[in-house]
C-alpha atoms as a printed R data frame, in Angstrom:
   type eleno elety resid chain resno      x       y       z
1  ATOM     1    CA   UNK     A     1 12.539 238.505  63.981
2  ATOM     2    CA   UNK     A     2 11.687 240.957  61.084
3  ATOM     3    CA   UNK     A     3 15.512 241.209  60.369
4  ATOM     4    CA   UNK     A     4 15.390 237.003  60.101
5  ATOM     5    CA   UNK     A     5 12.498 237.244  57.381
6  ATOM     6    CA   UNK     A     6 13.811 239.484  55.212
7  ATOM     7    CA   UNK     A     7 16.968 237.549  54.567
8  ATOM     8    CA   UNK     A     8 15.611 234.676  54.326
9  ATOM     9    CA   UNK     A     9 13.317 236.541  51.591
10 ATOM    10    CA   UNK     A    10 16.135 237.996  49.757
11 ATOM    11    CA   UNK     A    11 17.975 234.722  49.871
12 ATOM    12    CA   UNK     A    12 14.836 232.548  48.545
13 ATOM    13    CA   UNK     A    13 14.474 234.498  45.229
14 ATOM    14    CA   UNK     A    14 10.767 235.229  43.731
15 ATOM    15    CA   UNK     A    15  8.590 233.107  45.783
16 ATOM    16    CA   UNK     A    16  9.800 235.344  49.264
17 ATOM    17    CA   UNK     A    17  7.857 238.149  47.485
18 ATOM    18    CA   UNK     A    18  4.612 236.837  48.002
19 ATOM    19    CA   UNK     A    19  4.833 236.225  51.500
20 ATOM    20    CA   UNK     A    20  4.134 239.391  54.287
21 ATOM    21    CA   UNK     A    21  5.820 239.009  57.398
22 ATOM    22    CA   UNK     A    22  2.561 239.612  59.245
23 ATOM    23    CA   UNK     A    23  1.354 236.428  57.335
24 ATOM    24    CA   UNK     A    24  4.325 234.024  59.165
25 ATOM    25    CA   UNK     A    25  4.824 235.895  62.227
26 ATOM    26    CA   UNK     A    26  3.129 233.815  64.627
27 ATOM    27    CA   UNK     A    27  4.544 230.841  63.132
28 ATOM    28    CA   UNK     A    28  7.834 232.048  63.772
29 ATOM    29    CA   UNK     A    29  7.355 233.148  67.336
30 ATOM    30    CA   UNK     A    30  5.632 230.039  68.156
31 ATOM    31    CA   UNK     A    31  8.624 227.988  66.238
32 ATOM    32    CA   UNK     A    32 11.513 229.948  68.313
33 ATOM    33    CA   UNK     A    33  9.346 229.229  71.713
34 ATOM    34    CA   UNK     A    34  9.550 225.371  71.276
35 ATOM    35    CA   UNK     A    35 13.885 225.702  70.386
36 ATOM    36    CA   UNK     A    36 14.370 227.583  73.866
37 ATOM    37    CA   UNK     A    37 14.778 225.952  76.985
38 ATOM    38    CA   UNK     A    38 11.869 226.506  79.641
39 ATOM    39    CA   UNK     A    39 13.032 229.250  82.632
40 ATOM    40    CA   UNK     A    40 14.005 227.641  85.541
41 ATOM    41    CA   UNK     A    41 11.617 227.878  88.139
42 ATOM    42    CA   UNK     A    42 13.522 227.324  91.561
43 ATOM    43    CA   UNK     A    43 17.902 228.250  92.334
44 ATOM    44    CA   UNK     A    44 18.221 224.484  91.859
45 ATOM    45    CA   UNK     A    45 17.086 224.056  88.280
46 ATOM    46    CA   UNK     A    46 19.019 227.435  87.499
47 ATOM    47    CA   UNK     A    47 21.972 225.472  89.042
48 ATOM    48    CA   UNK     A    48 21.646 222.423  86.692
49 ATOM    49    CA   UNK     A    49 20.911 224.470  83.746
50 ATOM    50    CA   UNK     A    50 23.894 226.799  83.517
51 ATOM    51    CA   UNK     A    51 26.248 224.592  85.241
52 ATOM    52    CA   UNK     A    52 28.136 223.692  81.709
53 ATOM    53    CA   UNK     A    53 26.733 226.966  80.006
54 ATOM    54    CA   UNK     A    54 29.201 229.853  81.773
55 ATOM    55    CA   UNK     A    55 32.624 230.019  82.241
56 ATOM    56    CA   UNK     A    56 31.915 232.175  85.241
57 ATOM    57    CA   UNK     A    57 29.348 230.261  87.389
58 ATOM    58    CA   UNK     A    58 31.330 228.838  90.512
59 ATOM    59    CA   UNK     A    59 28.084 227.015  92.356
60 ATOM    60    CA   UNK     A    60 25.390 227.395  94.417
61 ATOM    61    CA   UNK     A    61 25.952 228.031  97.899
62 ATOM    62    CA   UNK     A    62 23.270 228.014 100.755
63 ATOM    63    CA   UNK     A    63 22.929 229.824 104.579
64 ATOM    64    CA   UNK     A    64 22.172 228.782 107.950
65 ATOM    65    CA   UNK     A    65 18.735 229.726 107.393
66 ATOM    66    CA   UNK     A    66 17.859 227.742 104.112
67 ATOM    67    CA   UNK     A    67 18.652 230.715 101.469
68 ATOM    68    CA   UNK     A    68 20.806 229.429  98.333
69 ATOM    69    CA   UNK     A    69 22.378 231.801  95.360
70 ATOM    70    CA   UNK     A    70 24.275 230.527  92.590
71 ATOM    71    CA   UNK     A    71 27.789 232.534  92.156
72 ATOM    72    CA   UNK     A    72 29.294 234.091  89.362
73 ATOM    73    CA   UNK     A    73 32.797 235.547  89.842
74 ATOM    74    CA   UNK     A    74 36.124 235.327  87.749
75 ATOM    75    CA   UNK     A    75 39.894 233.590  88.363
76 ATOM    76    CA   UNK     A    76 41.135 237.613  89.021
77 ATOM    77    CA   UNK     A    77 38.133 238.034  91.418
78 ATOM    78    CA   UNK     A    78 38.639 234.501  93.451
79 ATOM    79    CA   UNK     A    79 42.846 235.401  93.629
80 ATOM    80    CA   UNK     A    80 41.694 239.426  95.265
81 ATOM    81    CA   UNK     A    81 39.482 237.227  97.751
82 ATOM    82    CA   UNK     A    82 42.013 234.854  98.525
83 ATOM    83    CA   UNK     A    83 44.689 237.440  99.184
84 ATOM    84    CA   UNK     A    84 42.706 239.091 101.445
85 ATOM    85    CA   UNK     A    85 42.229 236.201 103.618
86 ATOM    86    CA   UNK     A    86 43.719 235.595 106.809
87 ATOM    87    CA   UNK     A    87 47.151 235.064 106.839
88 ATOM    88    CA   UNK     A    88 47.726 236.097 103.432
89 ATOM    89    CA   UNK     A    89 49.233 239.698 104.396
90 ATOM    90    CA   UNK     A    90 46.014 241.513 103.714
91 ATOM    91    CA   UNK     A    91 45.522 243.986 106.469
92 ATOM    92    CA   UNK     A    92 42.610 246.518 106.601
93 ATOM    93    CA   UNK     A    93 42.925 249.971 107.277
């Protein structure tokens, strides 16, 4: 946040040097809390907040006994898992 302020200060010419961090810290803090969106609090709003935000989130999957988990995995991962399916000539040793 430091880092932030002082380009902005060398950026805003003479008035920047009148103004401490320590005098606009809180304000800034308190200004980049209201621009981020709240943690999820449950696997379902994690599911509907990343959903368009990763290129590796898959879904959210659930058990017999009412656990969920969202996955994250990659095309090269999902093609190794599918080869080693059934069928697919995969034999273990």
């Amino acid at each position: 946040m430091n880092t932030v302020f002082d380009d902005a200060c060398r950026s805003s010419g003479d008035v920047a040097g009148h103004v401490a961090f320590a005098e606009v810290e809180s304000s800034l803090y308190k200004r980049r809390r209201t621009a981020m969106p709240t943690l999820p609090t449950n696997v379902q709003e994690s599911d509907e907040a990343i959903i368009d935000q990763s290129p590796f989130y898959r879904g959210q999957v659930f058990t017999a006994d009412g656990g969920s988990a969202l996955v994250f995995t990659t095309d090269g991962q999902l093609e190794l898992l599918r080869s080693m399916l059934p069928g697919n000539g995969y034999s273990p040793g």
